[in-house]
C-alpha positions as CSV (number, residue, x, y, z in Angstrom):
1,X,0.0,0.0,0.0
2,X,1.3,3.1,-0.5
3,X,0.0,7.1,-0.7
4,X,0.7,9.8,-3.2
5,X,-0.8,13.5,-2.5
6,X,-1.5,16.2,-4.6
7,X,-1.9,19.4,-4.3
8,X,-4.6,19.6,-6.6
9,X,-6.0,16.1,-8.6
10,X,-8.4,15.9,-11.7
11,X,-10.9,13.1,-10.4
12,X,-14.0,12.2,-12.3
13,X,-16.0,15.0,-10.6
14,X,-13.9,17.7,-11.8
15,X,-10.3,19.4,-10.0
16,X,-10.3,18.8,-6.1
17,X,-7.1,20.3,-3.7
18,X,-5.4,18.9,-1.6
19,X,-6.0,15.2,-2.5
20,X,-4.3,11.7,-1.0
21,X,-5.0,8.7,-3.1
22,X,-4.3,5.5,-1.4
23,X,-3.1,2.5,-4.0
24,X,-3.4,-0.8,-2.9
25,X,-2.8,-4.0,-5.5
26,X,-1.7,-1.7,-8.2
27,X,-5.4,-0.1,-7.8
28,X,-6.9,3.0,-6.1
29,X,-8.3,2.0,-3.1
30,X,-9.4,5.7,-1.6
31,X,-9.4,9.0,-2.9
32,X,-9.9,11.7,-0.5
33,X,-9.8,16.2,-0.8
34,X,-9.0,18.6,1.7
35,X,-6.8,16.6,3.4
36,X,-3.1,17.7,4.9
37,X,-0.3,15.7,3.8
38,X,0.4,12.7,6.3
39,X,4.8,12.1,6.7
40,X,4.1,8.4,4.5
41,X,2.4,10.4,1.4
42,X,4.6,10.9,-1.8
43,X,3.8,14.9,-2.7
44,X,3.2,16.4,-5.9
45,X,1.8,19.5,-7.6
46,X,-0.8,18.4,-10.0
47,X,-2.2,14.8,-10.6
48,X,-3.8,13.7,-13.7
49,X,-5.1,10.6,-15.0
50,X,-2.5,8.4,-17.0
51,X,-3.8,8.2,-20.6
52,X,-4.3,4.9,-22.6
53,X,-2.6,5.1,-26.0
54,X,-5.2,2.8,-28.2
55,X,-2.9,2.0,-31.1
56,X,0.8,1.2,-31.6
57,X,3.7,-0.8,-34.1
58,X,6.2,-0.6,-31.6
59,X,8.5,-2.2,-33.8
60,X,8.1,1.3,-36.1
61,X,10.0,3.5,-33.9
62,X,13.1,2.3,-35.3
63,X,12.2,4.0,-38.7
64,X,11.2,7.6,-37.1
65,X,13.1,10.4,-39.2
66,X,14.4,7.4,-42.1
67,X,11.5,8.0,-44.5
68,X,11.7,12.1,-44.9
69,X,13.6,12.3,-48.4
70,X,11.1,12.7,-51.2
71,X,11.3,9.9,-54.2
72,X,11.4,10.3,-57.5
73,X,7.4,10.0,-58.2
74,X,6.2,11.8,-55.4
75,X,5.4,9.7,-51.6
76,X,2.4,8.8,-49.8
77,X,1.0,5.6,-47.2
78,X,1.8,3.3,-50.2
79,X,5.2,4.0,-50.6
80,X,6.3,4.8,-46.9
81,X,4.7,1.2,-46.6
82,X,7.2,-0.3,-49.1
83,X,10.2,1.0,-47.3
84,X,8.6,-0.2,-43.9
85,X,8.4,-3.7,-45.3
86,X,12.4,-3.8,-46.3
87,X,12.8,-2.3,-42.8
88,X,11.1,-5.1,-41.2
89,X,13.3,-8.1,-42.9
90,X,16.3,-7.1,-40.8
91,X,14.2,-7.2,-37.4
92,X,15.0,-10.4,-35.5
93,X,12.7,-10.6,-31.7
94,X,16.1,-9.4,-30.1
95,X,15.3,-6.5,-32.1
96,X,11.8,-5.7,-31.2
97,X,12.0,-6.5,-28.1
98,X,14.9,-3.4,-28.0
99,X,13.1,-1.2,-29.7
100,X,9.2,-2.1,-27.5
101,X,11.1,-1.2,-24.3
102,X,12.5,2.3,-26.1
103,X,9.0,3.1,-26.9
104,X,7.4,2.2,-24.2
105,X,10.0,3.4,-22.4
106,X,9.0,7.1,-23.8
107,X,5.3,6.3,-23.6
108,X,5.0,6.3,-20.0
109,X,7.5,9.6,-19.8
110,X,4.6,11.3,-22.1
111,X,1.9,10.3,-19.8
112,X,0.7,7.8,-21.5
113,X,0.2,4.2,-18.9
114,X,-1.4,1.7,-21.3
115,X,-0.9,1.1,-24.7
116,X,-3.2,-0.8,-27.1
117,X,0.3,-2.8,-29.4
118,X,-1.6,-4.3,-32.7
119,X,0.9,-6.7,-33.3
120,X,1.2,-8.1,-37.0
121,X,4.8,-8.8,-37.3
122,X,4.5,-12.8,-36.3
123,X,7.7,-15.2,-38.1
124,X,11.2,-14.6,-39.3
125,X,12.6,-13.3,-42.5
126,X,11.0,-14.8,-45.5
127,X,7.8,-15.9,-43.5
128,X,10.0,-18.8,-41.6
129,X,7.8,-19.7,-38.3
130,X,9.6,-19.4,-35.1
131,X,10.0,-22.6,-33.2
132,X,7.3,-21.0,-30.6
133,X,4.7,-19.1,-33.0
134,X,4.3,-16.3,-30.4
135,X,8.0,-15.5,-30.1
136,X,7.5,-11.8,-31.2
137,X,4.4,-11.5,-28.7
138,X,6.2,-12.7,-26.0
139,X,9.1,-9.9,-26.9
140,X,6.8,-7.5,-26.7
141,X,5.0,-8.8,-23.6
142,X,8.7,-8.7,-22.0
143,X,9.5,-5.1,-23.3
144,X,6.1,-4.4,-21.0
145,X,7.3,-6.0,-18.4
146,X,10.3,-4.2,-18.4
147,X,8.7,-0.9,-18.5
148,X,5.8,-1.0,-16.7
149,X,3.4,0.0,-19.1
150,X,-0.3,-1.4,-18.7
151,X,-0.3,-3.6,-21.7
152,X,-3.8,-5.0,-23.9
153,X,-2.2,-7.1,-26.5
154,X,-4.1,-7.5,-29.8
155,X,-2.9,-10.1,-31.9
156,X,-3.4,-9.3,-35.4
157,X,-5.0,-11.7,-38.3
158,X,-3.3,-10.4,-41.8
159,X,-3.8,-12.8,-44.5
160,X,-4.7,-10.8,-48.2
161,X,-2.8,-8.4,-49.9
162,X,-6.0,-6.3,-51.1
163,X,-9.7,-6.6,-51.2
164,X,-11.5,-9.8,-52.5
165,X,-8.7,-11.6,-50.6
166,X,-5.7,-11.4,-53.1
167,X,-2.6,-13.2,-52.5
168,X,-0.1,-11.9,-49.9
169,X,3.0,-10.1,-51.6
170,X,6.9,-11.8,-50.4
171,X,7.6,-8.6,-48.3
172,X,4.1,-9.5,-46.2
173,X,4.8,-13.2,-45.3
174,X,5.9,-12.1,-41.6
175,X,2.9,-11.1,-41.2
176,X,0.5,-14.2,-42.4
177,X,-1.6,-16.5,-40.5
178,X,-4.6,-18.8,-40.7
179,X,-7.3,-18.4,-39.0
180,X,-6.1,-22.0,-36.9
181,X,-2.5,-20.7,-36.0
182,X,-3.9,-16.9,-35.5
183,X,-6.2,-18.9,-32.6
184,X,-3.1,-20.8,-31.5
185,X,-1.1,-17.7,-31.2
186,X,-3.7,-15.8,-29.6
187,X,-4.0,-18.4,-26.8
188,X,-0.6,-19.0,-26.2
189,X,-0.2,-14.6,-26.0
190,X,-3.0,-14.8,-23.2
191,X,-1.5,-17.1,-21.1
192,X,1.6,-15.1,-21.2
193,X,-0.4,-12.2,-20.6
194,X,-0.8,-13.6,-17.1
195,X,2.5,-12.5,-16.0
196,X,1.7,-8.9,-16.3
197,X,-0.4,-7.4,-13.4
198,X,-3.4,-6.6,-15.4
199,X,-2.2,-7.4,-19.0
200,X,-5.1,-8.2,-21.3
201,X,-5.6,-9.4,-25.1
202,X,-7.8,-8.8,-27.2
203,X,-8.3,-9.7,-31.4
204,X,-7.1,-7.2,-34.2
205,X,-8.2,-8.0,-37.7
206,X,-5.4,-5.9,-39.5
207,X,-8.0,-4.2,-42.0
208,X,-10.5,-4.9,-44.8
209,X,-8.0,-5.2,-47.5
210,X,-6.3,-8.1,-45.4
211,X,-9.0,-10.2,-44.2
212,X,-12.1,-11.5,-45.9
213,X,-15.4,-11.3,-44.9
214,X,-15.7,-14.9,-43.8
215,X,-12.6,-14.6,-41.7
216,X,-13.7,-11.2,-40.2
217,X,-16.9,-13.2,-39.0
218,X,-15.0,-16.0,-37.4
219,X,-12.4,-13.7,-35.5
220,X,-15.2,-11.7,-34.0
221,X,-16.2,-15.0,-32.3
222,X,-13.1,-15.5,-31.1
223,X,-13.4,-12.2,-28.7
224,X,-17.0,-12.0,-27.7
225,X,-16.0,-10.2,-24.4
226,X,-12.4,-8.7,-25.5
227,X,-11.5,-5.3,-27.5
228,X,-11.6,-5.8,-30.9
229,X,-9.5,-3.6,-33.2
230,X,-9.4,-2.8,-37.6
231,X,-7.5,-0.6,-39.5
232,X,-10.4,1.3,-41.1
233,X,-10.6,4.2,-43.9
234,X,-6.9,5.6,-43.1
235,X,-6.6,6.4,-47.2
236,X,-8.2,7.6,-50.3
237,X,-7.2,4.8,-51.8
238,X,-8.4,2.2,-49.4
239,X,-11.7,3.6,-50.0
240,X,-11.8,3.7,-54.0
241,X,-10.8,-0.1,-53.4
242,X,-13.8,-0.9,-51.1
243,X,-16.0,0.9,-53.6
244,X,-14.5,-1.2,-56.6
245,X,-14.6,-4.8,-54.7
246,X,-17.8,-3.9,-52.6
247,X,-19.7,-0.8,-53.9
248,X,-19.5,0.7,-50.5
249,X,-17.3,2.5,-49.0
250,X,-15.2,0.8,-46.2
251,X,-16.9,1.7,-42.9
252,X,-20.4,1.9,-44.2
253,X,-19.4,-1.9,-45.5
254,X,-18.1,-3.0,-41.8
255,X,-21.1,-1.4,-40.2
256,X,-23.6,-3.0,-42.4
257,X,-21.8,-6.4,-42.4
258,X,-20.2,-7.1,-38.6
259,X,-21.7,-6.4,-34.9
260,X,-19.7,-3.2,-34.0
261,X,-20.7,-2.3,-30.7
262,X,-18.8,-0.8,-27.6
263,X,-15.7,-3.3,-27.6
264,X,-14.9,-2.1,-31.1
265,X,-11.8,0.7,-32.3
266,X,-11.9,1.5,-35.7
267,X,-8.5,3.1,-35.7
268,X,-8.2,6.1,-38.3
269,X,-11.5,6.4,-40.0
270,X,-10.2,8.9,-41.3
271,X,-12.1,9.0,-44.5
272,X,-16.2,9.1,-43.3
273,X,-19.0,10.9,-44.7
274,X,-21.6,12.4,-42.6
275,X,-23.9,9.5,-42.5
276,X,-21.1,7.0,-42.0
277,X,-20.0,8.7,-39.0
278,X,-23.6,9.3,-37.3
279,X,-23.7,5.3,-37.6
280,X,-20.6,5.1,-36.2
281,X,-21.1,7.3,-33.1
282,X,-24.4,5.3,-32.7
283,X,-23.2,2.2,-32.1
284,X,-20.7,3.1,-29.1
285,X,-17.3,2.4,-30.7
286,X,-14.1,4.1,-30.2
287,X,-12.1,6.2,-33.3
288,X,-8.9,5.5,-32.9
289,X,-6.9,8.5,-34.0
290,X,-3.4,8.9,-34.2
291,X,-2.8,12.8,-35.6
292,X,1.1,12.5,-35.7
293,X,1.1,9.2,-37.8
294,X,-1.8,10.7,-40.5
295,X,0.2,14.0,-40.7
296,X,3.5,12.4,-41.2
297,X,1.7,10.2,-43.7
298,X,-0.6,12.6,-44.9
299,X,-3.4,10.4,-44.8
300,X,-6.0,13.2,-44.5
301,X,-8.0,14.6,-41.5
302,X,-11.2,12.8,-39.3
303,X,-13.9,15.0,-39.3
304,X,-13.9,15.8,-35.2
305,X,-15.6,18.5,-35.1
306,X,-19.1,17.3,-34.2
307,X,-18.4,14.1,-33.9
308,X,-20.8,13.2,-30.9
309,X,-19.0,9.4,-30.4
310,X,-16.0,8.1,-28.5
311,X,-12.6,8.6,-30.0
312,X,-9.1,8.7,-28.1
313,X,-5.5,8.7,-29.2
314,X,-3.0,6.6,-30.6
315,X,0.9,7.2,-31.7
316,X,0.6,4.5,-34.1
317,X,3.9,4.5,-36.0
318,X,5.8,6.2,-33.0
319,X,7.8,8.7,-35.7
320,X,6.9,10.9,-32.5
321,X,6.2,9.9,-29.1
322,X,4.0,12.3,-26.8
323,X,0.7,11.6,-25.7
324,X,0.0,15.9,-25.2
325,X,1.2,16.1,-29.3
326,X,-1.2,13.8,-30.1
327,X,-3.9,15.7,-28.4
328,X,-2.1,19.3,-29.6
329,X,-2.1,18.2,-33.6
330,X,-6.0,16.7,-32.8
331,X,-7.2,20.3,-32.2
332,X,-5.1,22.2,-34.5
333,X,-5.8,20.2,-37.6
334,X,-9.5,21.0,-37.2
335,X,-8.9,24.3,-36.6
336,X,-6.8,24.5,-40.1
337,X,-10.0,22.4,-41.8
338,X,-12.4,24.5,-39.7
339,X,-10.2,28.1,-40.2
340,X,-11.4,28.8,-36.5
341,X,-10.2,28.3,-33.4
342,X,-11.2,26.0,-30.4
343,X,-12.7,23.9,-31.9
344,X,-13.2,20.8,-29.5
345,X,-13.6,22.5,-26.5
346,X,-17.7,21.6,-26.5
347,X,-17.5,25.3,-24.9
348,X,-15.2,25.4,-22.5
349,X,-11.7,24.5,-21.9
350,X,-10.6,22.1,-24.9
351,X,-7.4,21.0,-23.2
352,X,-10.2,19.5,-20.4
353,X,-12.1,18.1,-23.6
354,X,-9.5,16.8,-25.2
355,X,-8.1,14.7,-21.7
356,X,-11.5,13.9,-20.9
357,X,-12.0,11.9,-24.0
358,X,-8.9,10.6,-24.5
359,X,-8.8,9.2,-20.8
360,X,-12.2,7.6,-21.5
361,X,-11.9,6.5,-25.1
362,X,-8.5,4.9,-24.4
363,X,-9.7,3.1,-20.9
364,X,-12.8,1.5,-23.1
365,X,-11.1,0.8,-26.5
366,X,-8.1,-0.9,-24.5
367,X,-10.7,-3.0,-22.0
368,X,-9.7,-1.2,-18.9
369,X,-11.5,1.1,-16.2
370,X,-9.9,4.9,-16.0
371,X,-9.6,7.6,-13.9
372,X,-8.4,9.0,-10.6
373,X,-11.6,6.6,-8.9
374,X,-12.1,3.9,-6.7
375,X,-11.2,0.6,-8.4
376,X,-9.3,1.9,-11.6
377,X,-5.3,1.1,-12.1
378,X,-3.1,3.4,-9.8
379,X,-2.1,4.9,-13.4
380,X,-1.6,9.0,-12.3
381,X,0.4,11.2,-14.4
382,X,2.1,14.3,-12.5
383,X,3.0,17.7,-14.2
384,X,5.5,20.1,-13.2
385,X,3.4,23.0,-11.9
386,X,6.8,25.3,-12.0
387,X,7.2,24.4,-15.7
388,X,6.8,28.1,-17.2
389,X,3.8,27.4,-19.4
390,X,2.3,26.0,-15.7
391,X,3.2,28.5,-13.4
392,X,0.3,30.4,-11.7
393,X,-2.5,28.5,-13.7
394,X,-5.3,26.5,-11.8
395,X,-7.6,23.9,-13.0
396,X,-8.6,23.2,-16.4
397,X,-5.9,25.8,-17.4
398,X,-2.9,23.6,-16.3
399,X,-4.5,21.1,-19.1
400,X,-4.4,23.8,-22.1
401,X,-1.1,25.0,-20.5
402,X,0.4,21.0,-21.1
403,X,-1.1,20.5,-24.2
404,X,-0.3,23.4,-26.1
405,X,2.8,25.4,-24.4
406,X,4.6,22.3,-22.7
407,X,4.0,19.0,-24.0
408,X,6.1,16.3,-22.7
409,X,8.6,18.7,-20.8
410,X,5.8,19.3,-18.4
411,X,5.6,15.5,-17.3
412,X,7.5,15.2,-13.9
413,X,6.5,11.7,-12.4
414,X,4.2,8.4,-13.4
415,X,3.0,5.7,-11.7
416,X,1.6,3.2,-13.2
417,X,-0.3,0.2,-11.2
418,X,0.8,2.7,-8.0
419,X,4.1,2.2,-8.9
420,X,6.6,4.9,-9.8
421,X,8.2,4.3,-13.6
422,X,9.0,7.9,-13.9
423,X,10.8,10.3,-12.2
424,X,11.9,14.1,-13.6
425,X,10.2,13.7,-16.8
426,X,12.3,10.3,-17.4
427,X,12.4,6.5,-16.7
428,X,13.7,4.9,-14.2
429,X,15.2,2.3,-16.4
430,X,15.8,4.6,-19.1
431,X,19.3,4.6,-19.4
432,X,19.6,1.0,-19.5
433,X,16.5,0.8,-22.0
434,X,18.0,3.2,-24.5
435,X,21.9,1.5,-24.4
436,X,20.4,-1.6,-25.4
437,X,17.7,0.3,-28.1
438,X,21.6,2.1,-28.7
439,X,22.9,-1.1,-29.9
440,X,20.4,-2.3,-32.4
441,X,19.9,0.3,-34.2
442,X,23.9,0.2,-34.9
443,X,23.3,-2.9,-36.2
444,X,20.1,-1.7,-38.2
445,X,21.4,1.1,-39.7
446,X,24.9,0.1,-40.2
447,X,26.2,0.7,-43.9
């Protein structure tokens, strides 16, 4: 058991002073305001709730600043995606394992305490299966461990190359399964999931282009009570595909042909019309954005603004790790499609808006509780209220002041599960993590 006291706290009912949070099992046990500090609690400034980043490659933040120099016919997803497929034939599970901990490493020093990992990078080089078909989970289950990070697992079924399930190009065969070895592999990932405090796994059916309808239907039963995860609508592209294979457009398809309901995160959507995203909202799901990624991509904008459904935040490729960017580039790119400002704020403070459904949209689409509350993971974020884009600001201002003066500078301590992983903006085994991350990408990116 242990105590942590804040000067002031974000809980559920809005910003409270003076507040001690007892954590007990890696849980919050009691929360209580207007209380003096006792000599056993751990002080702080300001306490927010740790945020749940809903999509991740970890393997992807070995590639951050490698695919910036323009080809000769111009670049988009498609050919970013080629030169992520020749990165991936070097990685061995030594490898990702490496570079997990590195970004989870830097996850957890953003604020984010739970990430959503939709892992689709299963055999070796060639498509060659490891002698134990979950050897890549289990790296990234260790690289959790490591770290600290709240983990929901979702193995990933990837079996087409495009819609009306074409053949699976050489540079995907890492990735393949069948619907037996994806259920294999996602049993063996559970058990190991029982190591972790409260790790938890959950199905990912990479997207529409990758598995066909008959397979979509049987991987939905495999998860009737777990989150359930598709790549959905991210380009212009993918959707003039759907139209030619289907005649609808991709989530108008998925919403007419499979059960989405609460457990679902249709991660991107970026490309909706009005209708579609009504439907959408009405059936409880999460969007799963990722702002950074789709810039750096330029895969287009989600239409936001409006948008009365769930939605929280991913960093997807990890070209840039920082859970208060993610929210920062959310605002600001309807503001630029908008030309007006403040845009998400539902009017008031968007910085409290943002938080507010990121905290919740994360905790659902990653099949956790949230919160400074009784009974949600001792996951509490601390910000350095004498950071000079904090200083002198109270409440809901403290959140605009993070998310769009400070970003990840302002992040001063995490715990996650009630136990402190950060300390001074960094990890405690960060050192250690980023030798070893040091080390492989020497080997990666040696000429």
């Amino acid at each position: 058991m242990s105590w942590l006291w804040f000067e002031a706290a974000l809980l559920p009912s809005g910003w409270a002073e003076r507040v001690r949070i007892t954590c007990s099992g890696g849980r919050i046990a009691e929360v209580e305001s207007g209380l003096a500090p006792q000599p056993s609690d751990e002080r702080a400034a300001v306490g927010i709730p740790g945020i749940g980043n809903l999509h991740s490659h970890a393997f992807q933040r070995a590639m951050a600043g490698l695919t910036e120099t323009r080809g000769p016919n111009g670049d988009d997803f498609w050919t970013w995606r080629e030169l992520m497929y020749r990165f991936v034939d070097t990685l061995t599970p030594e490898d990702v394992e490496a570079i997990a901990a590195q970004a989870y490493a830097e996850m957890l020093e953003t604020g984010f305490t739970r990430v959503g990992e939709f892992h689709y990078l299963h055999h070796g080089a060639g498509g060659e299966a490891y002698a134990d078909p979950a050897e890549m989970a289990l790296r990234i289950i260790a690289a959790a461990s490591e770290t600290g990070i709240g983990l929901t697992l979702l193995p990933t079924f990837y079996a087409h190359g495009g819609f009306g399930g074409l053949p699976l190009g050489a540079r995907q065969a890492r990735f393949a399964l069948t619907l037996k070895s994806f259920a294999a592999l996602q049993e063996r990932a559970g058990a190991a999931l029982a190591a972790l405090p409260d790790g938890t796994c959950g199905v990912a059916a990479h997207s529409l282009r990758a598995v066909a309808p008959g397979e979509l239907a049987e991987l939905i039963a495999l998860a009737p009570d777990t989150p359930f995860h598709i790549h959905i609508a991210e380009q212009s592209r993918e959707v003039e595909d759907c139209l030619t294979w289907s005649g609808q457009r991709p989530v108008a398809w998925l919403l007419d042909h499979a059960p989405v309901d609460k457990r679902w995160c249709l991660v991107h959507a970026t490309h909706v019309e009005a209708d579609e995203a009504d439907r959408l909202a009405a059936t409880g799901a999460v969007v799963g954005l990722c702002p950074i990624t789709e810039a750096n991509l330029g895969d287009g904008l989600f239409p936001a603004r409006g948008f009365p459904g769930a939605f929280g935040v991913g960093s997807d490729s990890n070209v840039l790790i920082d859970a208060a960017e993610e929210l920062r580039l959310l605002e600001y790119g309807q503001r630029l499609q908008a030309r007006a400002r403040v845009v998400l704020g539902g009017g008031g403070s968007v910085g409290a808006a943002l938080v507010a459904k990121a905290v919740a949209g994360g905790a659902q689409a990653l099949g956790v509780t949230s919160g400074l509350a009784i009974g949600a993971p001792a996951d509490i974020v601390s910000l350095d209220a004498s950071h000079p884009a904090l200083m002198e600001k109270r409440g809901d201002a403290l959140l605009d002041g993070w998310i769009f003066a400070a970003g990840r500078t302002a992040v001063d301590r995490v715990w996650r599960g009630g136990i402190k992983v950060v300390e001074g903006g960094r990890h405690l085994k960060g050192e250690v993590i980023k030798a070893r991350y040091r080390r492989t990408l020497g080997r990666l990116l040696a000429p």
